[in-house]
Every structure is written in C-alpha cells, then in structure tokens.
N, C-alpha and C positions, 0 to 999 in steps of 0.2 A: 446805685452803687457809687455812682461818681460826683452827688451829691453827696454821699458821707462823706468819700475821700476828703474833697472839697471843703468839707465843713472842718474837717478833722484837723488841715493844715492851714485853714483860718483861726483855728484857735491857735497854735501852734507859734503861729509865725505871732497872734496879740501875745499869747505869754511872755515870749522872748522882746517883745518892743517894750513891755511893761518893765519884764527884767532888767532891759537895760538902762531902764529910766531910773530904777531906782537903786541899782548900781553906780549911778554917776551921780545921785545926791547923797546917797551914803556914803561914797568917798570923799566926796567935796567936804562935809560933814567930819568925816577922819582926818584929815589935811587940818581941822581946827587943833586936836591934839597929837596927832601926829610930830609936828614942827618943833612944840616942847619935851615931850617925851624924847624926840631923838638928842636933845640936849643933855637931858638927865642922863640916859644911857648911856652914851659918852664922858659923861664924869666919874659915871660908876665903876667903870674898865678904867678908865685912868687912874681912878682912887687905888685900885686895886694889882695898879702898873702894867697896864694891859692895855698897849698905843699903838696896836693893830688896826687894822682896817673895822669900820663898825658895823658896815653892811655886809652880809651874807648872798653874793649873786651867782645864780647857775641857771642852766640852761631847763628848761620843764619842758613837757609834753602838753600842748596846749589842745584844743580843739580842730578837731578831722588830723590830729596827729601832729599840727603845728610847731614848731618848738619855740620858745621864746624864753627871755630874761625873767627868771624870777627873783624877787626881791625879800628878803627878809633880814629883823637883825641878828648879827653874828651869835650864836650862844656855843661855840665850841671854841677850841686855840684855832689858830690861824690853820695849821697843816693836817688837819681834821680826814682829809680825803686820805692821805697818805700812810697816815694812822692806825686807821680802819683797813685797811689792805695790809700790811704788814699786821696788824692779832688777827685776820681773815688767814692770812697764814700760816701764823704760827699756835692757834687754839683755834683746836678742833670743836670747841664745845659753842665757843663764838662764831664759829665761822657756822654751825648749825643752828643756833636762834638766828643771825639773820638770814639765813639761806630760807627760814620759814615764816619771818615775822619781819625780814628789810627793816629792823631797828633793834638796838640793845637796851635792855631794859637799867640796866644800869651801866651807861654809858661813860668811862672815863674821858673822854674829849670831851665833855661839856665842863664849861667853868664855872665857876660860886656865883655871878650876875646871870650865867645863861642859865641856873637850874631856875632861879627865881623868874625868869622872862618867859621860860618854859610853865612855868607852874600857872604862872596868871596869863599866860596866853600873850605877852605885848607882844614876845619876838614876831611873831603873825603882823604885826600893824604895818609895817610898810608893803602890804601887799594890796593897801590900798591903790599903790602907785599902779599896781598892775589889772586891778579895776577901772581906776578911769582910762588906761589907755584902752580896754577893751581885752586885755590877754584873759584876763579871769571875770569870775562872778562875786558877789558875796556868799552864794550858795551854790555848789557843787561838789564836782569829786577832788581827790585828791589827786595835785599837777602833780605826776611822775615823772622818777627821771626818765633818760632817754635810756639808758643802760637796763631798764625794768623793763622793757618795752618786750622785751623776750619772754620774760617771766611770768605777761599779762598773758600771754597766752590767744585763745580764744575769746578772751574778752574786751581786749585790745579795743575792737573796732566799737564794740557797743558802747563802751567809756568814755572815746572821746568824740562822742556823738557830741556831748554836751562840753558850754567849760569848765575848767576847774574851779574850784572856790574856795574862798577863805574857810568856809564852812562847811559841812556838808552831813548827807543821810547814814555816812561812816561816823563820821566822829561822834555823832550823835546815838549812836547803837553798837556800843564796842568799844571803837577809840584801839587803844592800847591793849584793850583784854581779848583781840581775834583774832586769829591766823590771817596770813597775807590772800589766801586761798578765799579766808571767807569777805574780807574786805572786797577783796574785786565781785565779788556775788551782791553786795550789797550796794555797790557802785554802781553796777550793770542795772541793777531792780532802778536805781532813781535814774537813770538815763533815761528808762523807758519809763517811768513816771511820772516824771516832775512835773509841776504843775506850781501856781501860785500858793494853793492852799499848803504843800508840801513845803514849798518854801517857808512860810509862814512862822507853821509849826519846828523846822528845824532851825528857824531864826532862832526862832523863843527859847527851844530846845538848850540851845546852846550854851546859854547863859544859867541855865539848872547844870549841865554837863560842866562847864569850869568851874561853878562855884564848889560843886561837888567835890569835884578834883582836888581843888585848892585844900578843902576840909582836911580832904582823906591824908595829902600828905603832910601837912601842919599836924598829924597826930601822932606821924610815925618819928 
C-alpha cells in the first residue's frame, strides 16, 4: 500500500517538474512575440484615442489559494470595475447572467481593439509574464478573482490544488457556453486528473477551440 502511495507521488511530483520545464520554455518562446505585439496594441488604442493604461493588472487566486498579480491586456475602458457594479445594480436581468455565468455575454465595457484581442485570444499573452515567474501554467484552471472565492463554494479547495493557466480543460469544453456551476465541475475533474497526456491534448485543443471561435463570430 505504501508502495503505491509512493509510486503515486513519484509520478506526481515528475509531472509537475516536466510541467514546469516546459512552462519556462514556452514563455521564453512568448517573450519572442510578446515585446512586438505589446507595441502594436498600443498604437491601436492610441489610433483610436484611447491613452490609458495598456495593461490590465489584478490580484488572482493562485495555487493552495495564493493570490498574486495577474497580467493581461487592457480590453475594456479604464473604470471597467466600477461599471459593472453600478448595471449589477441597476439591471436586474444583468446582475442575473452574472450572478450565474460571472461574465456578460455582451458586454459594453469592452472597446472596438479589446473585442478583437478577445476574439483571437492576444489579450491572454502577457500572462506569459506570470508563467515564467511561476504564478501560473500554460495549462490549467481558471485564476479566480479573490471576491469568487465564496462563490466556489466547495470546490474551492480542489481547484486550487493545481495552478491556473493560460489554458485549460474548461475552456476547451464549454468556454462561454456553461454555467459558472458547471465550469467549477470541470475544473475540479482536471485537478484531479491532470497529467501530461491531458495536457497535451488541451494544448492542441486549443488552437481548434480559437480558431473555431474566430469563424463563428466573423460570420455573425
């Protein structure tokens, strides 16, 4: 019996070393495009008169419940937070899609650069920054705010067994089309499963899942 144990947490702990080996070369790797992209995006807001701040930073729920600096680009106005809390109070019908989905499906705080950063995924890329320091993965769950943390309920603790990722077993099985209810079910399932090969396949995944995406709203 305590040979399985044993064996169980030998693989466990190689996953995780592999993991993070090749976390820090696919960041290193991101950092190539990364440096000109943040160029472009910044002229693109400025084209468009918009000389705000270009990065989006908040605090996330990182692994064993960590919190730490998340990094993305800006794809909403500046006072986004504030926004959002004032139609959370005064539309009742808003304040019930995210009270069950924690996002609005068509969201007026995003701007005419951020729907397109959104569409092809870049605003995501500066979270390589928060893979090579170790906050995140390229594969995982989704870094929650701190203010969700209530909302996870019982599944809290299973979620952030593992770290969050750029990427993960949600967005690859749902995404946008799940309840907040079933996202944490599906979070909790790759906690307790992950593995290389999972990784693997949601890497790959992923790149069918945005391309996808991209299709579906270039048609509409």
């Amino acid at each position: 019996m305590k040979k399985e144990v044993s064996s169980k947490q030998n693989k466990r702990y190689f996953y995780f070393f592999c993991k993070r080996f090749i976390d820090i070369v696919f960041s290193l790797i991101g950092m190539i495009f990364f440096v000109p992209l943040t160029v472009i995006v910044k002229v693109a807001y400025m084209l468009t008169g918009d000389f705000s701040k270009l990065f989006f930073i908040q605090k996330r729920i990182g692994l064993n419940g960590k919190e730490f600096k998340f990094y993305k680009f800006r794809t909403m106005v500046p006072n986004a937070d504030e926004i959002l809390f004032k139609m959370l109070e005064e539309n009742e019908e808003i304040a019930k899609e995210y009270k069950e989905n924690k996002k609005l499906e068509n969201d007026p705080r995003i701007t005419k650069v951020g729907k397109f950063l959104r569409k092809s995924s870049i605003d995501e890329l500066p979270q390589i920054i928060n893979i090579l320091k170790g906050d995140m993965s390229l594969i995982g769950n989704r870094p929650y705010l701190p203010r969700e943390k209530k909302d996870m309920g019982k599944y809290f603790d299973e979620i952030v067994k593992t770290k969050p990722g750029l990427t993960g077993y949600w967005q690859v099985n749902g995404r946008s089309d799940v309840s907040f209810e079933t996202r944490l079910k599906l979070e909790k399932y790759y906690s307790n499963n992950c593995s290389l090969i999972m990784d693997i396949k949601i890497f790959f995944k992923t790149f069918i899942v945005v391309l996808e995406g991209i299709r579906s709203k270039s048609k509409r």
